[in-house]
VEXLOLO-873263 format. One record per residue: x, y, z of N, C-alpha, C in turn; residue in three letters. Coordinates in Angstrom, 3 decimals, padded with zeros to 6 digits. Example, Ala and Ser with C-alpha at 12.3 -4.5 7.8 and 13.67 -1.06 7.14 Angstrom:
<pts>
     n.east    n.north       n.up    ca.east   ca.north      ca.up     c.east    c.north       c.up   type
    013.190   -005.690    007.800    012.300   -004.500    007.800    013.200   -003.300    007.800    ala
    012.850   -002.250    007.080    013.670   -001.060    007.140    012.900    000.030    007.870    ser
</pts>
This chain:
<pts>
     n.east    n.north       n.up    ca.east   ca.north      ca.up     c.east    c.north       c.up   type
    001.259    026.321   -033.512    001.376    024.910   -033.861    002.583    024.299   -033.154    unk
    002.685    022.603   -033.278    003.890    022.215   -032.564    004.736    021.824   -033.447    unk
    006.090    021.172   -032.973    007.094    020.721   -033.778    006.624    019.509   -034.126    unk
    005.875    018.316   -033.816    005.198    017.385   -034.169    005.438    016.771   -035.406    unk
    006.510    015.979   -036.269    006.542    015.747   -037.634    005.347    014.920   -038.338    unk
    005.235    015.077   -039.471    003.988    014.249   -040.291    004.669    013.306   -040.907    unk
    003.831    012.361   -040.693    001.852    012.798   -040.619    001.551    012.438   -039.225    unk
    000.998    012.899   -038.396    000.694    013.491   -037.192   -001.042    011.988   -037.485    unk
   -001.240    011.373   -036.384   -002.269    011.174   -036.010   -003.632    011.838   -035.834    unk
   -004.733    011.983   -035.650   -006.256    013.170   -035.659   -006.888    011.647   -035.243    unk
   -007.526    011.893   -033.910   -008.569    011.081   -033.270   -009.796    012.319   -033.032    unk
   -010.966    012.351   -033.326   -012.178    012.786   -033.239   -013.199    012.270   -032.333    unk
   -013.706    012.688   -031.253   -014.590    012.234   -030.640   -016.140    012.970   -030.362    unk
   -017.225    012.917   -030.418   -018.588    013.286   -030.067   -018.161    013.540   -028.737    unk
   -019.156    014.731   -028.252   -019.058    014.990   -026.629   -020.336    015.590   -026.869    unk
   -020.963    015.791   -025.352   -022.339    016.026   -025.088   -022.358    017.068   -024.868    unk
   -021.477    017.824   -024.044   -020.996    018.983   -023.481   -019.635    019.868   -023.609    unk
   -019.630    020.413   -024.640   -018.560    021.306   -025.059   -017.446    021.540   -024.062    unk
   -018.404    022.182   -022.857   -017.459    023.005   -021.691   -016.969    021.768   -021.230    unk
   -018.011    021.396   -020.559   -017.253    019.816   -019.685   -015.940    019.695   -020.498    unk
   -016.401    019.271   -021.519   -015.028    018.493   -022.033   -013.908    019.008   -022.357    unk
   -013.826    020.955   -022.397   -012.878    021.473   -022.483   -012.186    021.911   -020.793    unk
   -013.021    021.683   -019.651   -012.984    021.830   -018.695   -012.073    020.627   -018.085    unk
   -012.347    019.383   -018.385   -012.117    018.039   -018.099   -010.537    017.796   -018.511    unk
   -010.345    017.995   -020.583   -009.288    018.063   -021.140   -008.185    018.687   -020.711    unk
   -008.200    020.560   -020.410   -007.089    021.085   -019.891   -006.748    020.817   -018.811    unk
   -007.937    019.903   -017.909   -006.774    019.634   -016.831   -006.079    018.247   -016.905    unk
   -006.546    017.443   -017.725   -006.190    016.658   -017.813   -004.821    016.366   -018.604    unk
   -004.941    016.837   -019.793   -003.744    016.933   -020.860   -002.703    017.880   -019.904    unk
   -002.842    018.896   -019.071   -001.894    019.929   -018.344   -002.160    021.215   -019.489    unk
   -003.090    021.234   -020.048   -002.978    022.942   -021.386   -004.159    023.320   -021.561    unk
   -004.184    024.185   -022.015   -005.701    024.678   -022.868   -005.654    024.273   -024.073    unk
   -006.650    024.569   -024.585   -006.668    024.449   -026.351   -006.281    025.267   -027.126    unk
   -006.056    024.235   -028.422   -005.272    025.329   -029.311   -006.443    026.377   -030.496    unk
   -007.583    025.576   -030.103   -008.809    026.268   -030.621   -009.922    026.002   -030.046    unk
   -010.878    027.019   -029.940   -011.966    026.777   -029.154   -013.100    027.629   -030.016    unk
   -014.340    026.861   -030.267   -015.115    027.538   -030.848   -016.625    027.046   -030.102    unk
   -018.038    027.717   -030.570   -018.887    027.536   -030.047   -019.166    025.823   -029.258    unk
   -018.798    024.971   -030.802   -019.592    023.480   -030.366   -017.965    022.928   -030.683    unk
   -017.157    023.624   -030.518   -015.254    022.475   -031.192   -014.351    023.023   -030.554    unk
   -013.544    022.146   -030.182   -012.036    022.699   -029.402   -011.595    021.327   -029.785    unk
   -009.913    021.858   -030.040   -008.954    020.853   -030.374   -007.571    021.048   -029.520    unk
   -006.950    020.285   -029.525   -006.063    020.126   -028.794   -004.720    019.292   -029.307    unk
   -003.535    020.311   -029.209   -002.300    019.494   -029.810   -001.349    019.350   -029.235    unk
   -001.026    017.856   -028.776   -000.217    017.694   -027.696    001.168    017.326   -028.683    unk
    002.343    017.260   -027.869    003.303    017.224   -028.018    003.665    015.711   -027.880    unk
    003.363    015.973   -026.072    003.570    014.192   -025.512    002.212    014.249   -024.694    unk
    001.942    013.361   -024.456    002.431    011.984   -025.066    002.217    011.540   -026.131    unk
    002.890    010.855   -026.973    002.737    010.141   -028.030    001.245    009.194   -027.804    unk
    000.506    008.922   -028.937   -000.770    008.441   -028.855   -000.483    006.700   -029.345    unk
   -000.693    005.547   -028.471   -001.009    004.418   -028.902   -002.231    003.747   -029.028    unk
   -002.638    003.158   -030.062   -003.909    002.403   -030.009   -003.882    000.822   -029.962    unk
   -004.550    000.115   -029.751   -004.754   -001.610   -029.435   -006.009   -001.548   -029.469    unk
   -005.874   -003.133   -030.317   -007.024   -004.018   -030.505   -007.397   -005.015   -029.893    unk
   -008.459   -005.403   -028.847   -008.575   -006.098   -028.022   -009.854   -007.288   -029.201    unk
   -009.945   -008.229   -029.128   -010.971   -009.175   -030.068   -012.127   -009.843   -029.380    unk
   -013.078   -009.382   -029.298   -014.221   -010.135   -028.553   -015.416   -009.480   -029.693    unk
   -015.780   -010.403   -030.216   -016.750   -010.157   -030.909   -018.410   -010.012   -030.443    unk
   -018.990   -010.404   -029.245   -019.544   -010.697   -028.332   -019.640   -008.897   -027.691    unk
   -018.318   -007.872   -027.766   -018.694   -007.108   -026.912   -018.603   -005.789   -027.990    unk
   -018.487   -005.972   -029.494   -018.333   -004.975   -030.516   -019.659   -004.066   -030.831    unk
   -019.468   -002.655   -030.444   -020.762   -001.424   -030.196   -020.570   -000.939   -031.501    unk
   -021.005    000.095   -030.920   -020.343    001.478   -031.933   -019.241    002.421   -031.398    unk
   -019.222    001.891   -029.556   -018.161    002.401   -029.079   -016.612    001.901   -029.506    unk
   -015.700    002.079   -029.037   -014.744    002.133   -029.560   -013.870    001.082   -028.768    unk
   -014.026    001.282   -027.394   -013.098    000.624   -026.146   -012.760    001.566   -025.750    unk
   -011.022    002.193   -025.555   -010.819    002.788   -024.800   -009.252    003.789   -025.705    unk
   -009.201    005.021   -024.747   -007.768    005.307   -025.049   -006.878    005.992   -024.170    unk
   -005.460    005.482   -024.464   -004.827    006.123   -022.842   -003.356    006.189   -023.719    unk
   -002.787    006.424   -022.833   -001.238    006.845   -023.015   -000.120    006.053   -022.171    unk
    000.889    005.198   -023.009    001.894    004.847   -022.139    002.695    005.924   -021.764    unk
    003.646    005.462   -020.192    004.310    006.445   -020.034    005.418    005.658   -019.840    unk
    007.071    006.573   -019.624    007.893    005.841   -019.479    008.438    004.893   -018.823    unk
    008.079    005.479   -017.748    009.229    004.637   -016.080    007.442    004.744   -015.221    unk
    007.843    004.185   -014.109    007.244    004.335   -012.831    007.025    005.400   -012.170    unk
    008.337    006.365   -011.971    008.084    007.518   -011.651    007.350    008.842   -012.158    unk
    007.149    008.306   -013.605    006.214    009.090   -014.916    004.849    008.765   -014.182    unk
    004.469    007.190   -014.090    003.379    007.130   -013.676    002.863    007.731   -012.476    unk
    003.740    008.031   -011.230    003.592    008.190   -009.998    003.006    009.622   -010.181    unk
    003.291    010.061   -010.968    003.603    011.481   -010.971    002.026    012.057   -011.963    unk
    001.758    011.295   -012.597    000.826    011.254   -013.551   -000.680    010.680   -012.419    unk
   -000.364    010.256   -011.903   -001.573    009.560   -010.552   -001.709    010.637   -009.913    unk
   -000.149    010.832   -009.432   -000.969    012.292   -008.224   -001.419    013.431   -008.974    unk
   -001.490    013.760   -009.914   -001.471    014.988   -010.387   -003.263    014.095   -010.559    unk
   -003.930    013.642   -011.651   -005.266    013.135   -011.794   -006.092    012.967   -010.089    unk
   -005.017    012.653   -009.342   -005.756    012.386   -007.657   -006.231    013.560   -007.116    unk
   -005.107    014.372   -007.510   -005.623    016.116   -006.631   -006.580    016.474   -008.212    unk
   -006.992    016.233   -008.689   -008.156    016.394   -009.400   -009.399    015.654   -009.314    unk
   -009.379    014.568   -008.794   -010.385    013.630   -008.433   -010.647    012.896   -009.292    unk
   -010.085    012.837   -010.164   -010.254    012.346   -011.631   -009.815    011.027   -011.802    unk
   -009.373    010.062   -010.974   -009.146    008.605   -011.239   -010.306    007.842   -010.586    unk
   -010.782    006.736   -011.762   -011.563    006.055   -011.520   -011.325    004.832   -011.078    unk
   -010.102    004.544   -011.252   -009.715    002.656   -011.123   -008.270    002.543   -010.972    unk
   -007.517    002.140   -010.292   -006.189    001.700   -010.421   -006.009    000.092   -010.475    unk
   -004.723    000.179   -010.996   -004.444   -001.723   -010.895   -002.943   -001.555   -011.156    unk
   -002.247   -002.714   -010.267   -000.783   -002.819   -010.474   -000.590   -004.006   -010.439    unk
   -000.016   -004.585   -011.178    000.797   -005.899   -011.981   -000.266   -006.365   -012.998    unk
   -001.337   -005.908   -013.551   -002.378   -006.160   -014.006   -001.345   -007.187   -015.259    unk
   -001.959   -008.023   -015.723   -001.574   -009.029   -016.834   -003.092   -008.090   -018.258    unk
   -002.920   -007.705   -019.103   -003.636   -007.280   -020.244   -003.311   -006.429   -021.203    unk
   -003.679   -007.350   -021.805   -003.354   -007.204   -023.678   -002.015   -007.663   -023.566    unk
   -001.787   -009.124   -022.558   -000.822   -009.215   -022.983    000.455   -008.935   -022.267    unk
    000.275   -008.012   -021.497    001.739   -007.493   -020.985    001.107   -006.972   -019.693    unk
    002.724   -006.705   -018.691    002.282   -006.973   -017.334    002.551   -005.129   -017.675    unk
    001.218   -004.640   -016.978    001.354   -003.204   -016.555    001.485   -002.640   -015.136    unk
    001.266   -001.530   -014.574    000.744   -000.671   -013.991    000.107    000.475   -014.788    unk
   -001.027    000.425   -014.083   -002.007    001.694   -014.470   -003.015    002.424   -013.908    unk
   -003.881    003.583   -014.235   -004.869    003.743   -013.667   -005.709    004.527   -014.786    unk
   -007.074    004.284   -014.383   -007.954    004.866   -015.677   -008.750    006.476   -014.909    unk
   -008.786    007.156   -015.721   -010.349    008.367   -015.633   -010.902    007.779   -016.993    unk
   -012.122    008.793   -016.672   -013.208    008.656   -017.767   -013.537    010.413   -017.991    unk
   -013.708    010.459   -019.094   -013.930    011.837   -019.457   -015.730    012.156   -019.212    unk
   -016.118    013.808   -019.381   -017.519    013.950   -018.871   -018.250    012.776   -019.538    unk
   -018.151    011.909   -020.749   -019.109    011.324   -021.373   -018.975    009.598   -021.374    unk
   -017.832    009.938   -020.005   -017.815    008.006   -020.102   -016.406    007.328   -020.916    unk
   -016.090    008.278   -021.781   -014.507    008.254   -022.700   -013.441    007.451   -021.396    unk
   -013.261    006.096   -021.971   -011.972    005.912   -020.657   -010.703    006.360   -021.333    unk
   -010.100    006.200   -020.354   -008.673    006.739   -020.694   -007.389    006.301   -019.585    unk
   -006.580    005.087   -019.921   -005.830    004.285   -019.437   -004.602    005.161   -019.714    unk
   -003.561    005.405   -018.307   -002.855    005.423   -018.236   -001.655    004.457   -017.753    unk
   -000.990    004.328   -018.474    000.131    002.938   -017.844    001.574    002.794   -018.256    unk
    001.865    002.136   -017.198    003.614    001.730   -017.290    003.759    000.231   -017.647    unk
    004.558    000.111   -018.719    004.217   -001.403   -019.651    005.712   -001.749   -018.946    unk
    005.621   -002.901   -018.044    006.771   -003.518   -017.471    007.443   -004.843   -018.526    unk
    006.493   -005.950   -019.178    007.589   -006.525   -019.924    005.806   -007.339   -020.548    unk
    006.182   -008.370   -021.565    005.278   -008.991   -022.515    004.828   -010.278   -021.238    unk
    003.694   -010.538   -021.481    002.939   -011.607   -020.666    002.670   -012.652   -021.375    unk
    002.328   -014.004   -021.089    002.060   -015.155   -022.086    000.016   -015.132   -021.297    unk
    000.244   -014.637   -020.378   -001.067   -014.590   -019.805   -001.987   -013.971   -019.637    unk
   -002.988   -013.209   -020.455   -003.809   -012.397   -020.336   -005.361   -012.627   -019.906    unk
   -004.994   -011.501   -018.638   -006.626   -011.748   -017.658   -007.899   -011.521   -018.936    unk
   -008.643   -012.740   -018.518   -009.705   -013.212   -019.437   -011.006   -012.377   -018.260    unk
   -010.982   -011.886   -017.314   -011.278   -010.631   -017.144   -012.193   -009.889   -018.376    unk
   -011.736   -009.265   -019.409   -011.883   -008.555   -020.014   -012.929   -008.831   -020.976    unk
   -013.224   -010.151   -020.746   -013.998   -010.322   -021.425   -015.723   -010.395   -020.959    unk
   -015.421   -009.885   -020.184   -016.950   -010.926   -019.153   -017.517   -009.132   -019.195    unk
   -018.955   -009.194   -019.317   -020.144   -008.284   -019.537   -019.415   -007.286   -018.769    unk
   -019.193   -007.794   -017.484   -018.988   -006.784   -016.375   -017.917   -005.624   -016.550    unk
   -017.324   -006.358   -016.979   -015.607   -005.499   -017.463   -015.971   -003.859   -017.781    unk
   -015.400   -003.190   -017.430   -015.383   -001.384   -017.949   -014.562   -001.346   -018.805    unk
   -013.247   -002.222   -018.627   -011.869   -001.690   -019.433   -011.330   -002.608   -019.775    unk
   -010.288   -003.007   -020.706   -009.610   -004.102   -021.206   -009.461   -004.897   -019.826    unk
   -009.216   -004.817   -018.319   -009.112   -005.976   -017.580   -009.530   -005.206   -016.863    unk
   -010.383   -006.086   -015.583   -010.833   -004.722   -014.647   -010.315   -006.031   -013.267    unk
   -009.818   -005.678   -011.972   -009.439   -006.091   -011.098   -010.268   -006.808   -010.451    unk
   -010.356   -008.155   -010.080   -011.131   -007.964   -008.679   -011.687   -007.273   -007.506    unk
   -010.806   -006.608   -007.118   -010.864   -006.111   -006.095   -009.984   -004.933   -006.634    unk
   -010.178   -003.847   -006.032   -009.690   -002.365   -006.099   -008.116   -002.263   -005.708    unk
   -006.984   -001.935   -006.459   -006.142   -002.092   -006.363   -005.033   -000.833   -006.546    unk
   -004.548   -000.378   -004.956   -003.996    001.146   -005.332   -002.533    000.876   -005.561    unk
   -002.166    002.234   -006.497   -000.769    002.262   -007.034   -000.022    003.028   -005.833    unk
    000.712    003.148   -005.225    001.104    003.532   -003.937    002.184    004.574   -004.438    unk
    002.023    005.809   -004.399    003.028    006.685   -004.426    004.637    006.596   -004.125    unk
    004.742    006.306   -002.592    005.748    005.446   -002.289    006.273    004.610   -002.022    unk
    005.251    003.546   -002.700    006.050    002.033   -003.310    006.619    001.854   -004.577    unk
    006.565    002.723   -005.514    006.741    002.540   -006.761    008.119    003.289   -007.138    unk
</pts>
């Protein structure tokens, strides 16, 4: 077990494919699991700390959920967090200065074997302007770019 104090967060998700997703997870999180059984594996991270947000469009409410990702600290957290998902092949989308939910980020998303997004980002300061983006059918993720937008290793 970890040092982790309580009460500790528990997010649960459906997956289609056991392996995939234990295949997908350890490389993703950087570990294996702390249990693995026929149809269940769990996983207890340390860091990152887990944040959630509520985005409001009533127009786009499933049974899905939206999305979940992890802030990180600085820039160089992120840089570092990109290349490591890149030599995995595992990023689906980048965006830098993105304006959403509110606040100006950098980030980049994967999606797990079943479509699960998962936003990673560096929260630079609060926005009065949030890309309305996010709202339109098309959108994958709380804001999705125009145009494809890379986080540059050594610009950041």
């Amino acid at each position: 077990m970890t040092n982790n104090p309580f009460p500790r967060m528990h997010v649960s998700l459906y997956v289609s494919d056991i392996q995939k997703t234990v295949d997908f997870y350890t490389s993703f999180f950087g570990q294996e699991p702390a249990k693995v059984k026929s149809n269940y594996a769990k996983y207890i991270l340390e860091s990152p700390s887990l944040i959630i947000s509520f985005v409001e469009n009533k127009e786009r409410v499933q049974q899905n959920f939206g999305h979940l990702g992890f802030q990180v600290e600085s820039l160089e957290d992120l840089n570092i967090k990109l290349w490591e998902a890149k030599k995995k092949n595992q990023v689906a989308k980048e965006e830098v200065g993105t304006n959403c939910c509110y606040a100006k980020q950098d980030k980049f998303w994967v999606n797990d074997p079943d479509g699960v997004q998962w936003e990673v980002y560096y929260f630079h300061e609060d926005a009065e302007f949030n890309d309305p983006r996010y709202e339109t059918n098309e959108a994958s993720a709380c804001c999705t770019p125009t145009e494809k937008k890379k986080v540059s290793l050594s610009s950041l």
